[in-house]
C-alpha positions in Angstrom: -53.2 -18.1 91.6 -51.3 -20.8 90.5 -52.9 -20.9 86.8 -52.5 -17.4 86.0 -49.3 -17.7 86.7 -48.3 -20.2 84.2 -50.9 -18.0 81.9 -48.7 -15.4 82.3 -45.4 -17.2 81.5 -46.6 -18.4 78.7 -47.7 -15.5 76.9 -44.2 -13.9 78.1 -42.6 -16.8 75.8 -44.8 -16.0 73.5 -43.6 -12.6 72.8 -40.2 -13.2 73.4 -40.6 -15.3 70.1 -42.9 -12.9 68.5 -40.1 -10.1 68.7 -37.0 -12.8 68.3 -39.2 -13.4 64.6 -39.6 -10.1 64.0 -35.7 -9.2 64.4 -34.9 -11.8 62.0 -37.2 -11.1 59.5 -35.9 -7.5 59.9 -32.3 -8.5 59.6 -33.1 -10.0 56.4 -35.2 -7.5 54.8 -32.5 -5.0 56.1 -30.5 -3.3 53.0 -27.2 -4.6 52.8 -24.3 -2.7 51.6 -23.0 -3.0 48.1 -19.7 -4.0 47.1 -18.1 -1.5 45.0 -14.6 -1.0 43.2 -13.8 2.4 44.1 -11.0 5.1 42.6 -9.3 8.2 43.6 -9.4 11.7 42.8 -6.2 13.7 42.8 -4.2 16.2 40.6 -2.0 16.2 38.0 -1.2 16.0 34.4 -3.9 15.9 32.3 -3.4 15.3 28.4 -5.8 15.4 25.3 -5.0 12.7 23.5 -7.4 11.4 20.3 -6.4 7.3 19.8 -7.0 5.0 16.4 -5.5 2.7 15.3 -3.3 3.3 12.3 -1.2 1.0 9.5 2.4 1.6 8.5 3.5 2.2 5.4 7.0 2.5 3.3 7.6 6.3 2.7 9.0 5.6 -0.9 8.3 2.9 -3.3 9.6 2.0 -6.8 7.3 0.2 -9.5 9.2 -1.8 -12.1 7.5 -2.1 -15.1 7.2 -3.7 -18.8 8.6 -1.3 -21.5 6.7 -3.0 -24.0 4.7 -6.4 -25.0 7.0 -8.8 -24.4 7.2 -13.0 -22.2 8.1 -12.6 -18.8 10.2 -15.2 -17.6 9.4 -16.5 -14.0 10.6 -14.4 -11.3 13.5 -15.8 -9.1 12.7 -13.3 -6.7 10.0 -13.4 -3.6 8.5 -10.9 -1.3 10.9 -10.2 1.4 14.1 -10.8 -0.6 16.8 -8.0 -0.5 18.0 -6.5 -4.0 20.8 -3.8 -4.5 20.5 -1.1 -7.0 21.3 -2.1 -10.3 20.4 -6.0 -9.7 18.6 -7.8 -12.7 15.0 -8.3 -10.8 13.2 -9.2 -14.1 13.8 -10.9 -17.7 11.8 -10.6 -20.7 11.9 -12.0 -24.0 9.9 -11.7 -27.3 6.2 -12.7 -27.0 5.6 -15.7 -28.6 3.8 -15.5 -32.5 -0.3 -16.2 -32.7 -1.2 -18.9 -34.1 -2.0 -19.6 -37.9 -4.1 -21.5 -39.8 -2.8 -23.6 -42.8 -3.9 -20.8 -45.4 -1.9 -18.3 -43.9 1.3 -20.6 -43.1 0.7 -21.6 -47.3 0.5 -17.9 -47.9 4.0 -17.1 -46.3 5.9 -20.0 -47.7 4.4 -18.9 -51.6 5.8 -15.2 -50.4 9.2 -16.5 -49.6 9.1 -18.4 -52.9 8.2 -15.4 -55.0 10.8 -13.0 -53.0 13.7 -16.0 -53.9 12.6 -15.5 -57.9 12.8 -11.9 -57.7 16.1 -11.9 -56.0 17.0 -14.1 -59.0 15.8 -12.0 -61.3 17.6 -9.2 -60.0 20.7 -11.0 -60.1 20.3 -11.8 -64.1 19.8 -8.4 -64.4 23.4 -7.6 -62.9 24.7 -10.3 -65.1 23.4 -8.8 -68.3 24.1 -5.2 -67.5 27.5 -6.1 -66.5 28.2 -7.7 -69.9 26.6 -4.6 -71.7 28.9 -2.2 -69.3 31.9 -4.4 -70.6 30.8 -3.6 -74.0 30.1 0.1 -73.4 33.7 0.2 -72.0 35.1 -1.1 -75.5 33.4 0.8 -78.0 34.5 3.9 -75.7 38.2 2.5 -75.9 37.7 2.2 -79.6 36.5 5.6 -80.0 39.0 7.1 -78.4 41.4 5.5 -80.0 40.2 6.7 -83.7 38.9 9.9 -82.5 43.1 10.2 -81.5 43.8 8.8 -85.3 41.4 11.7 -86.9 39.5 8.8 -88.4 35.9 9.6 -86.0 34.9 13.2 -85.1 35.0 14.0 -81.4 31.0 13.8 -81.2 31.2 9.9 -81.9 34.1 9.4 -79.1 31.3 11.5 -76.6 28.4 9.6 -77.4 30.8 6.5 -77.0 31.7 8.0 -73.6 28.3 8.7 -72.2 26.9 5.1 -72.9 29.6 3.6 -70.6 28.3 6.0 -68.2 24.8 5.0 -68.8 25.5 1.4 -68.5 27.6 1.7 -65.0 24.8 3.1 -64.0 22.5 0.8 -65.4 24.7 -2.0 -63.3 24.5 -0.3 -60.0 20.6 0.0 -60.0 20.5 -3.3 -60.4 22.9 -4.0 -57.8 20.4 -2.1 -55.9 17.5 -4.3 -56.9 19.4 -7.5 -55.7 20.0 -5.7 -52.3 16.4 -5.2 -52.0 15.1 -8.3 -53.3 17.5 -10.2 -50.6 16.0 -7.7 -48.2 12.3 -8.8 -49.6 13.5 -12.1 -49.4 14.8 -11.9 -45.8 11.7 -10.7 -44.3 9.8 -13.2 -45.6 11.5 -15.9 -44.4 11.4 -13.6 -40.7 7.8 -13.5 -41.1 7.5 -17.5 -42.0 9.7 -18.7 -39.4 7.7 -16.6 -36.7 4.6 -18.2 -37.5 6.4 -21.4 -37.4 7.6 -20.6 -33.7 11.7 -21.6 -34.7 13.3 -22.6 -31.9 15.3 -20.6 -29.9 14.1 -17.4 -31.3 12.6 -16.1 -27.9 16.3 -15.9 -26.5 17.4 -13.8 -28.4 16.7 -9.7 -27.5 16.4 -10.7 -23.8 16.0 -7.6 -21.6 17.3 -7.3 -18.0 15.1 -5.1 -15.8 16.8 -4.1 -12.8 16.4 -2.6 -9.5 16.4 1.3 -9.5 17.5 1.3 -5.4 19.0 -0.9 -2.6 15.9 -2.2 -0.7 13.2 -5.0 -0.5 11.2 -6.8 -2.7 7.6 -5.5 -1.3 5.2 -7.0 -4.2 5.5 -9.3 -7.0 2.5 -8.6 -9.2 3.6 -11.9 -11.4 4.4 -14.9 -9.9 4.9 -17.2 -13.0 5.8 -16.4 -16.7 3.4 -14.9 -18.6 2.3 -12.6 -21.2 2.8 -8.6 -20.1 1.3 -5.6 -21.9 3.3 -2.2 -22.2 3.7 -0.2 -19.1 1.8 -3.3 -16.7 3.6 -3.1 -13.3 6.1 -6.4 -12.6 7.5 -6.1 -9.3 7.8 -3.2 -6.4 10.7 -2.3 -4.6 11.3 -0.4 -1.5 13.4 0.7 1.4 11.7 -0.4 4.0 13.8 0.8 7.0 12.1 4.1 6.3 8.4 3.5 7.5 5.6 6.2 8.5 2.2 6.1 9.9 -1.1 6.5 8.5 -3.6 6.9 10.9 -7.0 7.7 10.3 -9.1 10.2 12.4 -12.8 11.4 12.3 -12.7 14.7 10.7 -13.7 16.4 12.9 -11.1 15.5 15.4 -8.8 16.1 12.2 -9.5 19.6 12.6 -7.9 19.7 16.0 -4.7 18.2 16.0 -2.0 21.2 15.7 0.9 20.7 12.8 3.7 18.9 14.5 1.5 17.0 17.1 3.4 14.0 19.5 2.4 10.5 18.6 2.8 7.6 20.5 2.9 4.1 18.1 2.6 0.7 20.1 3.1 -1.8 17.4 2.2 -4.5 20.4 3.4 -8.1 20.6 6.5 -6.4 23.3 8.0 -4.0 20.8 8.6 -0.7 22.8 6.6 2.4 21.6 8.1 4.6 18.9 8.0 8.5 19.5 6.9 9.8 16.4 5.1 13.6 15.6 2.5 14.4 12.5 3.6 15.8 9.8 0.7 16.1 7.7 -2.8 15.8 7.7 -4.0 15.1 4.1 -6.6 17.5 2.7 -8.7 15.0 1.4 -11.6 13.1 3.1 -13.5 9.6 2.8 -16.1 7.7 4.0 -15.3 4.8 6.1 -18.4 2.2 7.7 -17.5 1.8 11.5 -17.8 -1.7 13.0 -21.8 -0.4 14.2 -22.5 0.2 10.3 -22.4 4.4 10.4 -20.7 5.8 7.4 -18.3 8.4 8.5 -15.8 10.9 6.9 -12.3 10.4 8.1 -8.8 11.9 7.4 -5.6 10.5 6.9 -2.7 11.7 9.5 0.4 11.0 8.6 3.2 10.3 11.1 6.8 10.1 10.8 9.3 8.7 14.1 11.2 11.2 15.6 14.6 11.3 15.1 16.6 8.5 17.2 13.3 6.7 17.7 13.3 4.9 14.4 10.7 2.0 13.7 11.4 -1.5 15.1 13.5 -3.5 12.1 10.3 -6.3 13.0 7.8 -3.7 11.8 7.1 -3.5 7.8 5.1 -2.5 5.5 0.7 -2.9 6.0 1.7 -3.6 9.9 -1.1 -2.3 12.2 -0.4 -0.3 15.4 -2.3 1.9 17.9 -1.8 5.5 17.7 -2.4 8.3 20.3 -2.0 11.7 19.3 -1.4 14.3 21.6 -3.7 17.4 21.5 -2.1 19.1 24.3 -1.1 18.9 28.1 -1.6 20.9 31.1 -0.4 20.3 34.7 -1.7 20.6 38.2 -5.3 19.9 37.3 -8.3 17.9 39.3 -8.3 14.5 37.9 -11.4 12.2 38.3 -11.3 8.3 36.8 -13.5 8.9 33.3 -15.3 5.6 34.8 -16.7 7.4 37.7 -18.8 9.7 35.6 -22.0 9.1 35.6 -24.8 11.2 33.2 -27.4 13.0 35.8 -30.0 14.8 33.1 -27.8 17.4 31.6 -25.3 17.3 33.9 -21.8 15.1 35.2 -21.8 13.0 38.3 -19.7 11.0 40.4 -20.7 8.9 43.9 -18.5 9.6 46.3 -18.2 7.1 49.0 -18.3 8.9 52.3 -18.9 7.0 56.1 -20.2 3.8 54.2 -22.6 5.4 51.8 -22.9 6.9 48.2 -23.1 10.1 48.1 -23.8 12.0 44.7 -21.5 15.1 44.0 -22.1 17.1 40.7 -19.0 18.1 38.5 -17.8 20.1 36.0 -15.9 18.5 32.9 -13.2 20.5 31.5 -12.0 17.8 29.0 -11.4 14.0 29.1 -9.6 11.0 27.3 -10.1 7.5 28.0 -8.6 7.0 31.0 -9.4 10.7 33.1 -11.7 14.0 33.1 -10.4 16.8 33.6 -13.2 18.4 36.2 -13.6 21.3 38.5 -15.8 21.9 41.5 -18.0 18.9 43.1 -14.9 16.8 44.4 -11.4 17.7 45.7 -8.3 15.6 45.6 -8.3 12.6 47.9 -12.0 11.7 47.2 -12.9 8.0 47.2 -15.3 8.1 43.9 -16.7 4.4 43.0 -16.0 3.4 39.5 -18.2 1.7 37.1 -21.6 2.7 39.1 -24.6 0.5 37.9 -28.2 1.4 38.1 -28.6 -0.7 41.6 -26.3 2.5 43.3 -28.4 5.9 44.2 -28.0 8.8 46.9 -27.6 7.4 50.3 -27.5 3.7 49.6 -24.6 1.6 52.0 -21.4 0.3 49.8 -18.9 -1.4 51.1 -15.2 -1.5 49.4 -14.0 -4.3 47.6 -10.9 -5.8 48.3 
């Protein structure tokens, strides 16, 4: 009797460790609950709102350009600096001469020798038909004098006449010629001494550019003397406390943003937000690669601040900022954290967390932005909805909040 009882006791122990094992081994098999971040859904003000990023730009600039071939001289100005209207912002002088060969140079100096004869020639000639005109003038004093006397017959004192006109005239063409010849002679010593480069010649005819408004210097397209062409741009100037927005959009989202449209500009590093609207969405589009190497068509928006919400003075001209544009507003309306939505086959869902566990509710998306969706039926306001739900969460499985 007294062996089957310890038989007995033993095979007790036994199975209190048998079933002691096989609660541990169920506790850790057991599914534990997830932690989850979790949101809220509730009502209010929901707003369609398209965000880019956009640049700034100057709404009016002023090119300043080269009226002909000429040597600019270095610019005293730099990018940044403030000008007024009507202050010299660029000099130019006379391009310097090409360079000759020996030939050529021998060639002008023989031209300036030929054009001193001939202006010496010319001056003979005034010499000798002055002599002749005094001569002229005393035979026609002569005749008149004995055509007075009767001792000539008026046709002699004519003829006498009318060669002292012919020889005044004769003196004033070749008065003429020495005016031409010192002309000839003149630009061929111009032609000679610009081959030889004379000094000080490219000060002379300087001319003083200046600046057409009050503003900044925004580009200097030369930053050391050199050589322009006609019409090549020299320096830009603008106003740049009058700034707008360029912000470009997919086209298709280009197509609905009504005329007039709030924008919100957050130039970042702390500046406040500038309230601005759209005031024109250009009819022109181009292809742009996105960052994942798709080419898509985009439009330029164009946004100016509203007024009394002008630009911060630290914003200028290329400065990026992050637009939102509003596409419209409405009040009241079921609002559901946009990470809460999760794709079930053709349809929205969101896991509500209900008595510890995830429960999946099926909604109706009205319209979303980044940050809410719009959504009717499924969920009503006060719902615990967990956000960011990864593959690991299904119907039914235990979650637990996370602090």
């Amino acid at each position: 009797m007294k062996k089957n009882g310890n038989g007995m006791k033993r095979r007790a122990l036994w199975a209190a460790l048998g079933l002691a094992a096989a609660a541990a081994a169920a506790w850790a098999f057991w599914p534990r609950a997830l932690e989850v971040e979790v949101g809220r859904v509730g009502t209010g003000r929901f707003e369609q709102t398209i965000h880019e990023d956009g640049r700034m730009r100057v709404v009016q600039r002023w090119t300043v350009s080269a009226p002909t071939q000429a040597e600019l001289e270095r610019p005293a100005l730099k990018v940044g600096d403030a000008v007024a209207a009507g202050d010299v912002v660029a000099s130019l002088v006379p391009a310097a001469p090409q360079m000759i060969d020996a030939r050529t140079r021998g060639v002008l100096r023989e031209r300036v020798g030929s054009a001193d004869a001939a202006l010496a020639a010319a001056e003979a000639q005034v010499g000798r038909a002055d002599a002749a005109l005094a001569q002229a003038r005393l035979e026609a004093e002569r005749a008149t004098q004995l055509a007075r006397d009767n001792f000539i017959s008026a046709s002699a004192r004519d003829q006498a006449r009318l060669a002292l006109a012919a020889q005044q005239k004769a003196l004033d063409a070749a008065e003429a010629q020495v005016r031409v010849s010192k002309h000839a002679a003149g630009e061929a010593r111009a032609a000679l001494a610009r081959a030889e480069g004379s000094g000080g010649a490219s000060a002379r005819g300087r001319w003083q550019l200046r600046a057409p408004i009050a503003g900044r210097v925004t580009r200097l397209h030369h930053e050391s003397a050199t050589t322009v062409a006609p019409g090549a741009p020299l320096i830009e100037v603008a106003d740049t406390t009058r700034l707008e927005a360029v912000i470009d959009v997919l086209s298709s989202d280009a197509l609905r943003i009504p005329p007039g449209a709030a924008v919100q500009l957050a130039p970042g590093g702390g500046l406040a937000e500038v309230a601005a609207h759209v005031v024109r969405i250009e009819p022109v589009a181009f292809t742009k690669v996105s960052a994942l190497g798709i080419e898509e068509q985009r439009v330029n928006v164009i946004a100016h601040a509203d007024a009394g919400a002008a630009a911060p003075a630290a914003l200028g001209d290329g400065f990026r900022v992050d637009a939102t544009i509003s596409l419209g507003a409405h009040d009241g309306v079921l609002l559901v954290p946009t990470a809460a939505l999760v794709r079930d086959g053709t349809r929205w869902s969101v896991l509500v967390v209900a008595d510890g566990r995830a429960r999946r509710k099926h909604v109706e998306i009205v319209e979303r932005n980044p940050q809410y969706a719009w959504v009717r039926n499924g969920v009503q306001a006060g719902d615990t909805v967990i956000l960011y739900p990864g593959a690991g969460i299904d119907e039914g499985q235990r979650v637990r909040v996370r602090q």
